[in-house]
Steps between C-alpha positions, in 0.01 A plus 500: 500500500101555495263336677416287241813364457453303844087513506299336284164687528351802433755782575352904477682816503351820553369631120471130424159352347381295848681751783227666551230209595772308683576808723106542553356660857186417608571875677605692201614759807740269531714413188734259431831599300788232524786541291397117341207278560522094479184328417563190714296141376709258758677510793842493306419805349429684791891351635589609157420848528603527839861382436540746183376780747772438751768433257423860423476622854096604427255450731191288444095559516205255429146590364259267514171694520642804606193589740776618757784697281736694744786631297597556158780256451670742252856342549346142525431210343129396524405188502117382385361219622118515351633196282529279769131396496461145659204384717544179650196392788585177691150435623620226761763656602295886505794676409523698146855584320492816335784677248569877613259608237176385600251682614232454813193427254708230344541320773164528685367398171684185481530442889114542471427236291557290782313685799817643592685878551792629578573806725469788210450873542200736390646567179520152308688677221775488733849303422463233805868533537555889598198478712638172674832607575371853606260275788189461347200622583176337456134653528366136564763279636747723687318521854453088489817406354731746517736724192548301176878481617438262785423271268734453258687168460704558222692771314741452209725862382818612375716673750738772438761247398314439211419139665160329517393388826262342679367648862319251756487481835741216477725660221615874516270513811674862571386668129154279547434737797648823320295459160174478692473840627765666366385539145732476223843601676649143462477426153241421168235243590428272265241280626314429838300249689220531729252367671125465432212513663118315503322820484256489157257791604492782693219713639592888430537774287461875539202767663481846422404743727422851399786718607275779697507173739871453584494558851257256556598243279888557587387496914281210463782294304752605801261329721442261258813342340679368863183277538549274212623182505852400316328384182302794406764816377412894474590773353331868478609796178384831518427543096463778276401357219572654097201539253576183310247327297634180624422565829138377654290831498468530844879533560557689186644814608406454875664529786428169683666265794580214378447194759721155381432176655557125464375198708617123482202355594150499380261781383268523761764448819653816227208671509425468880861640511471806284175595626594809739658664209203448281358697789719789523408686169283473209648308227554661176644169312499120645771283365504247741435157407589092511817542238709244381883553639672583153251833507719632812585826271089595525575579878689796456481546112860643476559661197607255204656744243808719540446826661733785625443531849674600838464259795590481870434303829526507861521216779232595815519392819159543544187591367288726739289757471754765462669330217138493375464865519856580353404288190150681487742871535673360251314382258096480599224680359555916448854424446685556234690251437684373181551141553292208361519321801584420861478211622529322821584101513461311819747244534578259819448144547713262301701862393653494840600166557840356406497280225625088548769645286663828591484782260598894472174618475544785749098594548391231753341682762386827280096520539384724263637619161375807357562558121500816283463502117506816261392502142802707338771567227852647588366873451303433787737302744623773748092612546412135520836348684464796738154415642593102549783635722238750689292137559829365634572793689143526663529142590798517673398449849367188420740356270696177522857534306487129416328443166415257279781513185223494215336822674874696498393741271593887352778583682498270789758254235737737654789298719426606838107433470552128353759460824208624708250286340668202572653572833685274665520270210666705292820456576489121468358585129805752483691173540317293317588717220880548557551132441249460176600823328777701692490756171086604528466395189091489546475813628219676325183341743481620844881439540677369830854565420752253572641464886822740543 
């Protein structure tokens, strides 16, 4: 029997017309290979494919926009779910129902049409569903409102059983905790509900600093960043910036620092805010502005096409001015340095605070979030990979070991570093999965193996 014997989509084997773009990485570092791909359009076929796979004892992946790729899935069957495209906004009731292919700028498109957003990332080119159960982080809401998995009412999936569920705080209130925070251990998602917010603007956008001016810009932001209040969100990336035509011609080649911010209320209470880093450096580029909330990518201006690259992260405890000079060591002017960026997030607030609905996002508490990212192919991985772990390894004595899932990056997918990210609520998710798939069959994301 072949898959399309029980499956009545699109079914791809390697070779196969179709493989190829199914199996697509927006990290081409990172490659998907499965030993058969299903093209899922409904719900049923995603059950579908997940029944033939276990009649066959194979394990089972999911692509969706494969921004966070982790393994291969050579023996696997992978399941795509860019088909499953709905949008559905419920104005009065501010909630939007989304399939597990949609995309960010889909929905603060539609959700914008009437004043309201939802909790997305920096990079709206980003499945909402991966970033959602990986936490969530926003660069606008997160500080007011919290991760994108607090507030989540809703989440429909097939579970290892080849069932389709549904997971509420009410129904399967056990998984409902699991799937929000612990990525995509528990089974394929096939559509999700959240909440929206009234938010149709935003003050922010992005300053550039020359880079000769780190020290002051990155000691002034120190001061800066603990001062503001819970609706205004910060981040600060040490750039080095390729010689690309696209780029503005100040940055275009230039090593700059990078300063990200966002404000909920209006532009000149933003302005009065953002002032005493105006007044730290000169300015080489202003992109600050009045913005209308669906333009949330122009804060950090993430890259939007596929790129080879090497990343890595680290939870601080702080952010003092020894961590200041470490990052200035590591990567400030003189040095040389090969990664694109470093960046430092603030976080707090909302962040820290327990949700009205318990999840397994294990970051609450973490302050800052620094973030390395290296422009690379695989002939350049132990050079590149070797210098994110000398960041790690520098930061050490200020490191946190929880982390936030979407941020478990390189090698820290190994076992005993997502059981340290979590902490103590990793064995409940250990649990969690021994009842909804005892055989790991998801177990090519950051994997929590079944409970012994």
């Amino acid at each position: 029997m072949t898959p399309t014997d029980t499956v009545r989509c699109g079914v791809f084997r390697p070779g196969e017309p179709g493989y190829a773009e199914e199996c697509f990485s927006f990290n081409p570092n990172h490659p998907l290979e499965p030993a058969v791909v299903v093209a899922a359009e409904t719900a049923d076929d995603v059950a579908q494919a997940v029944r033939f796979a276990r009649a066959r004892s194979m394990p089972v992946a999911v692509n969706a926009t494969s921004h966070h790729v982790v393994h291969p899935a050579r023996e696997a069957v992978l399941v795509t779910t860019s088909r499953l495209g709905e949008v559905t906004v419920d104005v009065e009731r501010r909630t939007a129902r989304v399939g597990a292919g949609v995309r960010w700028q889909q929905v603060l498109d539609e959700a914008g049409k009437a004043g309201l957003a939802p909790i997305a990332g920096s990079a709206p080119a980003v499945g909402v569903v991966g970033y959602t159960l990986g936490g969530g982080l926003s660069p606008v809401l997160g500080r007011s409102l919290g991760y994108a998995a607090d507030h989540v009412r809703r989440i429909e999936l097939v579970t290892a059983d080849g069932e389709q569920r549904v997971a509420t705080p009410e129904d399967e209130p056990d998984l409902f905790w699991a799937l929000r925070g612990g990525l995509g251990n528990f089974g394929v998602v096939t559509a999700m509900e959240f909440d929206l917010f009234p938010h149709a603007r935003f003050h922010g956008g992005g300053l550039y600093f020359p880079g000769a001016d780190a020290a002051a810009v990155l000691h002034a932001w120190r001061e800066w960043a603990p001062t503001l209040p819970e609706d205004a969100t910060t981040s600060v990336m040490l750039q080095r910036l390729p010689p690309l035509p696209a780029l503005p011609e100040p940055l275009r080649g230039a090593f700059v620092v990078h300063l990200r911010f966002a404000f909920l209320g209006t532009p000149e209470e933003g302005e009065r805010l953002l002032a005493p880093m105006r007044a730290a450096a000169p300015v080489v580029l202003d992109l600050v502005g009045d913005k209308p909330f669906p333009a949330i990518g122009e804060i950090h201006l993430d890259p939007t096409d596929p790129i080879p690259h090497h990343s890595g992260a680290v939870s601080l405890a702080e952010f003092g001015p020894d961590v200041v000079g470490k990052l200035l060591e590591l990567a400030g002017p003189g040095v040389d340095c090969p990664l694109l960026g470093l960046e430092v997030r603030a976080l707090g607030g909302a962040l820290d605070r327990e949700p009205s609905v318990p999840n397994a996002v294990p970051s609450r508490g973490v302050p800052f979030l620094v973030f390395g990212l290296a422009v690379g192919g695989p002939e350049s991985r132990d050079e590149l990979a070797g210098h994110l772990a000398h960041v790690s390894a520098e930061l050490r004595p200020w490191a946190l070991p929880r982390r936030l899932p979407t941020f478990l990056l390189g090698d820290d997918v190994a076992e005993d570093r997502v059981r340290a990210a979590y902490g103590a609520q990793y064995e409940r998710l250990a649990a969690v999965k021994k009842r909804y798939d005892p055989e790991n069959v998801f177990r090519f994301t950051h994997n929590i193996p079944p409970a012994a």
